[in-house]
matplotlib code that plots the C-alpha trace (Angstrom):
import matplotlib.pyplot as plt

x = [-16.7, -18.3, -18.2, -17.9, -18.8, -16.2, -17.9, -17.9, -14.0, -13.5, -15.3, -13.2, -9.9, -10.6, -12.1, -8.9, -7.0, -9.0, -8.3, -4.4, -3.8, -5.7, -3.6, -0.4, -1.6, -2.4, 0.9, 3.3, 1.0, 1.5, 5.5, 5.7, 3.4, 1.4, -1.1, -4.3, -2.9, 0.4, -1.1, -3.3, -0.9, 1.8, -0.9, -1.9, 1.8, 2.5, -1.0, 0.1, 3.6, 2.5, -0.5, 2.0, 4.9, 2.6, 1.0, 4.4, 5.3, 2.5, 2.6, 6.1, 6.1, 3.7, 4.5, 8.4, 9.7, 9.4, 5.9, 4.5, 6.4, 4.3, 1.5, -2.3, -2.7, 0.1, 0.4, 0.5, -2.5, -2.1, 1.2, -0.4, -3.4, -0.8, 0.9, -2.2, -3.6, -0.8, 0.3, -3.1, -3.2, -0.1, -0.2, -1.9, 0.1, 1.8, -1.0, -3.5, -6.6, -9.2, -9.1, -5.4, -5.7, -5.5, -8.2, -8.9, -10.9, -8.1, -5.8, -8.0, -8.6, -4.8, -4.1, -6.7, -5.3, -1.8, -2.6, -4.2, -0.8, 1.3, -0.3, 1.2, -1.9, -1.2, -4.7, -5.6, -3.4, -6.4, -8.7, -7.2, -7.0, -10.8, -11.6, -10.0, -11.2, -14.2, -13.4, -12.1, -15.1, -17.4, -16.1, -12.7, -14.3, -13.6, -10.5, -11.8, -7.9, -8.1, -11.6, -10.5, -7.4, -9.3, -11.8, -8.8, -7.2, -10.6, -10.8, -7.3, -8.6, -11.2, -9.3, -6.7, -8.9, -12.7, -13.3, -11.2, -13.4, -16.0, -15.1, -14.1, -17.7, -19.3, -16.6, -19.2, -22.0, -18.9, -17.0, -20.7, -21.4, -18.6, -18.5, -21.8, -21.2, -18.2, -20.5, -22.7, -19.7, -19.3, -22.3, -21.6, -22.6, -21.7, -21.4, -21.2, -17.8, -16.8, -17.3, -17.2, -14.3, -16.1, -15.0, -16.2, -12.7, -13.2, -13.6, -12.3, -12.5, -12.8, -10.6, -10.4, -7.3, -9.4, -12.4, -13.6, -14.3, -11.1, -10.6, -13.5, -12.4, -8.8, -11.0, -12.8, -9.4, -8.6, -10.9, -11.6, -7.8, -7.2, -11.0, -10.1, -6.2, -7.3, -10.5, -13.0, -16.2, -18.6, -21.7, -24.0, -21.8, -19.4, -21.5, -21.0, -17.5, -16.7, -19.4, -17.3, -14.2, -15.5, -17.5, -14.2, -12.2, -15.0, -15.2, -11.4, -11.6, -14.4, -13.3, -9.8, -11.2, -13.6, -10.7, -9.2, -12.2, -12.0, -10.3, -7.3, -4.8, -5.9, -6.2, -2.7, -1.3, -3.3, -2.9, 0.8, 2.5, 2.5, -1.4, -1.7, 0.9, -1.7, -4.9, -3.2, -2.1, -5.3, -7.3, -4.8, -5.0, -8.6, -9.3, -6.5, -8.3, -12.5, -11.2, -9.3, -12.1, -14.6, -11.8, -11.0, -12.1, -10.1, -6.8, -6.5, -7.1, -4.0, -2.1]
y = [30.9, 28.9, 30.4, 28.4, 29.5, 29.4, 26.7, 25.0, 25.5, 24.3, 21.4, 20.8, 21.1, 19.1, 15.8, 16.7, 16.4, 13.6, 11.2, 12.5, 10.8, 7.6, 7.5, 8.1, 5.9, 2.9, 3.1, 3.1, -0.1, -2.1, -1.1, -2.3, -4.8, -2.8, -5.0, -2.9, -4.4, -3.3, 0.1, 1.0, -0.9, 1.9, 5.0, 3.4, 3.3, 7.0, 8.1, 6.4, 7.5, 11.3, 11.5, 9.8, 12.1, 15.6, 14.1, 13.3, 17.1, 19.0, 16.9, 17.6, 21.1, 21.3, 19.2, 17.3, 14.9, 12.3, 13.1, 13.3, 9.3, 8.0, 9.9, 8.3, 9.9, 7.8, 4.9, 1.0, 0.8, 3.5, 1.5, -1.9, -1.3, 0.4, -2.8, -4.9, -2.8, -2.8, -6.5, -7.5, -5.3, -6.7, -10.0, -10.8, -9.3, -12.1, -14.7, -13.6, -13.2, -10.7, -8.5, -7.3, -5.2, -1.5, 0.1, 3.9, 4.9, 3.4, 5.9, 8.8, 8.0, 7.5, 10.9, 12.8, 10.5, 12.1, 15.4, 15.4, 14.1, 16.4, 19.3, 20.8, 19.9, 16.6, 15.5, 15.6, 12.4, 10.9, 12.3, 10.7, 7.5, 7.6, 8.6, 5.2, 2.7, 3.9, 3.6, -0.1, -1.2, 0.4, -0.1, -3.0, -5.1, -8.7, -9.6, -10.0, -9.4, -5.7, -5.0, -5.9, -4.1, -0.9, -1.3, -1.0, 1.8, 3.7, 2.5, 4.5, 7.6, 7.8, 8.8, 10.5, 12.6, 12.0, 12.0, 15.3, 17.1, 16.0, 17.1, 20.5, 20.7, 19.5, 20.0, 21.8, 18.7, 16.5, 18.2, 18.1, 14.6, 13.6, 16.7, 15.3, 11.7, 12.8, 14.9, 11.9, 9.3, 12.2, 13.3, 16.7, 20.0, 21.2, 24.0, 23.1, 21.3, 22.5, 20.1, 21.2, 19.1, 16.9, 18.2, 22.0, 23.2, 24.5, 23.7, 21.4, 21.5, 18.8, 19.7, 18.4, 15.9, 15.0, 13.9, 10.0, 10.9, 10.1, 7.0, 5.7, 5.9, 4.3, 1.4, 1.4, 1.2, -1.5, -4.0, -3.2, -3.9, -7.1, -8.5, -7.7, -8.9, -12.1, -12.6, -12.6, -13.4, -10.8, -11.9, -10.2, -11.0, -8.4, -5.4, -6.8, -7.4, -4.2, -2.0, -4.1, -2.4, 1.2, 1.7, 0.0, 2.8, 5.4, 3.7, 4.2, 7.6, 9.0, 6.6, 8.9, 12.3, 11.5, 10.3, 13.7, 15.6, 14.2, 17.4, 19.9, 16.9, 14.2, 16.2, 17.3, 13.6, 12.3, 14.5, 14.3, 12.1, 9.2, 9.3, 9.6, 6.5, 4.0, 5.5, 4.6, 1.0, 0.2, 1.3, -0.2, -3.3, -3.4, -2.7, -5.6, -7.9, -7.4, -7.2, -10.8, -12.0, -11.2, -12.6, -15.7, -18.4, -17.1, -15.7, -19.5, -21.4, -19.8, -20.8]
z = [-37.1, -34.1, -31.1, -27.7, -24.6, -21.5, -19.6, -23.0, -23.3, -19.3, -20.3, -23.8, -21.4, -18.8, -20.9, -23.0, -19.8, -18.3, -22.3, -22.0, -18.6, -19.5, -22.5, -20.7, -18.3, -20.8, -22.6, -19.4, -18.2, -21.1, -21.1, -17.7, -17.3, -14.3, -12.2, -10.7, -7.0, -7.6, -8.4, -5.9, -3.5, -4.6, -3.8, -0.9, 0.6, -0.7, 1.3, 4.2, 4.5, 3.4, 6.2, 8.7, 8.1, 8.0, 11.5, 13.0, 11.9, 13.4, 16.5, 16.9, 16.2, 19.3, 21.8, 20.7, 18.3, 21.0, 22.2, 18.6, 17.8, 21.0, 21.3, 21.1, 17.3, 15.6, 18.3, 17.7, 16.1, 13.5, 12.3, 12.6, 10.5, 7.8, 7.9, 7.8, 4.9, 3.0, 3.5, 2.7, -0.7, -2.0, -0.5, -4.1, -6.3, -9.0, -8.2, -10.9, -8.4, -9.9, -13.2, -12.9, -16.1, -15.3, -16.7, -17.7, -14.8, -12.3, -14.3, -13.9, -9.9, -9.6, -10.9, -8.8, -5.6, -6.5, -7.4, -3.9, -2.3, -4.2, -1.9, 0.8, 2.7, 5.0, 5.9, 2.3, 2.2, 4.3, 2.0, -0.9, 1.1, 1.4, -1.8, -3.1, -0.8, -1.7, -5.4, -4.9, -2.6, -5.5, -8.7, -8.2, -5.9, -7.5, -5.3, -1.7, -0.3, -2.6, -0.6, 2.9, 2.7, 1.0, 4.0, 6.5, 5.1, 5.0, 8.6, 9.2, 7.7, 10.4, 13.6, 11.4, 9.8, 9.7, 13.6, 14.0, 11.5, 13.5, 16.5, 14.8, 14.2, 17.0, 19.7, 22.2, 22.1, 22.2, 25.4, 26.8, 26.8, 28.2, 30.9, 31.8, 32.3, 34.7, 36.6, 36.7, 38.4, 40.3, 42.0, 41.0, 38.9, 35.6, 33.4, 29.6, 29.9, 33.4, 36.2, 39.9, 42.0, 44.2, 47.1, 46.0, 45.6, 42.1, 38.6, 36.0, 32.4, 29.9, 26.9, 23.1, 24.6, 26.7, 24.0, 24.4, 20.6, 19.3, 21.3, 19.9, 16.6, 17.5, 18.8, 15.6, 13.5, 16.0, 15.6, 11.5, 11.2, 13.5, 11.7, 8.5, 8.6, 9.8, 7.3, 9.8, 8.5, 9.8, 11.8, 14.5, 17.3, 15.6, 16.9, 20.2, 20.3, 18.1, 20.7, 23.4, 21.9, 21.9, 25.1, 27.1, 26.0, 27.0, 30.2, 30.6, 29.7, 32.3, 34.5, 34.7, 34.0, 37.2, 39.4, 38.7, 39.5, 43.1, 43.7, 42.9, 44.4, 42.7, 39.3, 39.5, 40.1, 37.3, 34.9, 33.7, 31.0, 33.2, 34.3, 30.1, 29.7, 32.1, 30.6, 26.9, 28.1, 29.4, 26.8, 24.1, 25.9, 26.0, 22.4, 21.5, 23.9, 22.4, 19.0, 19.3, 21.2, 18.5, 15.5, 17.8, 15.2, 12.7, 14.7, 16.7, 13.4, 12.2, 15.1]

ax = plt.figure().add_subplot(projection="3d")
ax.plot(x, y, z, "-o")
ax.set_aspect("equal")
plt.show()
């Protein structure tokens, strides 16, 4: 009798697993007549739709349903660059562009994308979304429509996921930085993320809401979305107009975190719901405005 180790017998399992799926996944293609776009624009819409929902929950659980539906994390541009994304992916589908044939690998990426979804996890939806933009940049990248709407959707997964890790991480250097550059507009001293009022009445603290961090990141999605829904053709000007885009909303941000810092009056007229509502129109309008700027050619030939 041969005897097999249990790594051995893991191994034997899961390539068992990994053939059964690519099976299953051939036969149900060639009884349907799958195309690749009309798969991976069906996985997309399921990570979207899952990460949305479990934000709109935990948003809501905290602050109210109607908070969570207009707050900065799921906001106009989260829904426009699902829409861009999407649109983009299947604006192919039934035209024959690229390789359309589903192959095994696309099987075995689909399955991992959905076991991934299926968990009670939300932000694992964003994970999943990564995972195959990557995939289609890498490895199915002979449609240009399939790579710019797999470069959007990773784009997404950045402020919904990617930049809070990061400031999970790094939330003291990040609450620093911008505690400093207030205290800099200001004049005035700080302590880690505490900055003294400008007229010495006290102290104010820069919380995670109050992060430039995930701005940034919405300014980011913002211009990858309007650039790549247009088919922008990238160029050097790009990091200006895209830098343009980022720093404005920084600018916005200390620029309102400083005004509050003028003292215990100021801080307690700015910061409510409507001091939040300006500071997310201007910033909003200013990331619209650099990212058609820098997009122009191709938006105005359109027109």
């Amino acid at each position: 009798m041969l005897a097999f180790s249990k790594a051995e017998r893991k191994s034997s399992v899961s390539a068992e697993f990994t053939q059964s799926v690519v099976s299953l996944g051939e036969r149900a293609r060639e009884a349907r007549g799958l195309q690749r776009d009309e798969l991976f624009g069906a996985l997309y819409l399921l990570g979207c739709l899952n990460g949305l929902f479990g934000r709109f929950i935990q948003a809501a659980r905290a602050d109210g349903p109607l908070a969570a539906a207009i707050s900065i994390d799921i906001n106009v541009i989260v829904f426009f660059a699902c829409f861009a994304g999407l649109s983009v992916m299947f604006s192919t589908v039934g035209q024959g562009i690229g390789d359309q044939r589903i192959r095994g690998l696309d099987i075995v990426v689909a399955a991992f994308f959905l076991i991934l979804v299926a968990l009670p996890i939300y932000p694992l939806s964003w994970v999943a979304l990564t995972g195959l933009s990557l995939y289609v940049v890498l490895c199915a990248r002979d449609n240009s429509d399939r790579v710019r709407a797999a470069i959007i959707l990773f784009a997404l997964a950045v402020p919904m996921f990617w930049s809070r890790l990061l400031f999970q991480l790094f939330a003291k250097v990040i609450l620093d930085i911008d505690a400093a550059l207030v205290a800099t507009v200001l004049d005035s001293s700080r302590t880690g993320n505490m900055v003294r009022f400008a007229d010495g009445s006290g102290f104010m603290i820069v919380l995670a809401p109050c992060s430039s961090l995930a701005n940034m990141s919405l300014a980011f999605l913002c211009w990858v979305s309007i650039s790549q829904w247009v088919g922008h053709r990238w160029s050097r000007a790009d990091f200006l107009w895209s830098g343009l885009a980022c720093l404005s909303v920084v600018a916005v941000n200390v620029t309102r975190i400083s005004l509050m810092g003028l003292g215990q009056s100021y801080y307690n007229a700015i910061h409510n719901q409507w001091g939040d509502l300006v500071t997310n129109t201007a910033m909003l309008l200013l990331m619209v405005t650099f990212s058609v700027l820098g997009a122009r050619r191709e938006i105005f030939s359109r027109v």
